[in-house]
C-alpha positions in Angstrom: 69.2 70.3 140.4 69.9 72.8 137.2 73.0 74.3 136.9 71.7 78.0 137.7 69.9 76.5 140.9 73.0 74.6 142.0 76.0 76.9 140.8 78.5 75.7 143.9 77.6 71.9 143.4 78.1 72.4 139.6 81.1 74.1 140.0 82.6 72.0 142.3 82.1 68.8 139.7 83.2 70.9 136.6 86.4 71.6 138.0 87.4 68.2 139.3 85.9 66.8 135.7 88.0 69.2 134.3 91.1 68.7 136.4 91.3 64.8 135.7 90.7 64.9 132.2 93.6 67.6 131.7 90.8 69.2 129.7 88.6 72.5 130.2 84.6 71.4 130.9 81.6 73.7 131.1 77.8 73.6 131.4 75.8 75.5 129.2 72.1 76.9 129.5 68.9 75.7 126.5 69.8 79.2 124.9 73.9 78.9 124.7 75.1 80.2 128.1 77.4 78.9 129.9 76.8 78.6 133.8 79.6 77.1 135.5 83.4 76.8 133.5 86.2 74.5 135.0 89.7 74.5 133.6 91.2 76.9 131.4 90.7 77.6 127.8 93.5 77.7 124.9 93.9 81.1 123.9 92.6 81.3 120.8 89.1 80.0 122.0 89.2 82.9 124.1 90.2 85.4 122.0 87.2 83.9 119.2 84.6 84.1 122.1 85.7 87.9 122.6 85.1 88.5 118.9 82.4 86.2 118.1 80.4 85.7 121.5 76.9 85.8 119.1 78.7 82.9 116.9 79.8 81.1 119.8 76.5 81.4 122.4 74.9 79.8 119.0 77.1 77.0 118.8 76.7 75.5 122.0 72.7 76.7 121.9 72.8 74.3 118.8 74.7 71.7 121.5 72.1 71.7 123.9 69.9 69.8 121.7 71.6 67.1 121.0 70.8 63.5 122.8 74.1 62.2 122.8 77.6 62.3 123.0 79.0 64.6 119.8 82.0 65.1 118.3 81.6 69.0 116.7 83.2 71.5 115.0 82.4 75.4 116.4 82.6 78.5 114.4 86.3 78.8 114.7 87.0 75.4 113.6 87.7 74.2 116.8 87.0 70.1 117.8 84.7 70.3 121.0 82.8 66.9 122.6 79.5 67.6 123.6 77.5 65.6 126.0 74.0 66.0 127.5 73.5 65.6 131.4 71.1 64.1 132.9 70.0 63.7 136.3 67.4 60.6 136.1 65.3 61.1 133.0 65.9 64.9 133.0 68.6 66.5 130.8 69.9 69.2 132.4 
């Protein structure tokens, strides 16, 4: 059940996580890219994803190892929670 096998499922919980916690949610690959995106982004973490993609494909490549839920910093100085799914003993 990845994310890239299951894009309409995924997408489908991303957006209602997103829409009931009032914040924007996305899943991200082992190498930093993101699969499905629910909710929308402030502004200036999109215009610092245009400018630094590399920076910011790094940061969350960096998230996808951690085992827990993380409070983090990114590139651009911006607070993001990271937390791993799993399905079973399986992170996703």
């Amino acid at each position: 059940m990845t994310p890239e096998a299951n894009k309409d499922i995924w997408q489908h919980a991303v957006d209602t996580l997103a829409e009931e916690i009032k914040t924007p949610v996305y899943l991200a690959t082992p190498d930093g890219t993101r699969v499905v995106t629910g909710g929308d982004f402030p502004l200036f973490c999109q215009f610092a994803e245009r400018k630094g993609r590399i920076l910011c494909q790094s940061c969350r490549q960096d998230w996808t190892k951690l085992d827990k839920t993380t409070i983090t910093t990114c590139h651009a100085g911006l607070t993001n929670v990271v937390t791993p799914v799993r399905l079973g003993d399986t992170t996703l």
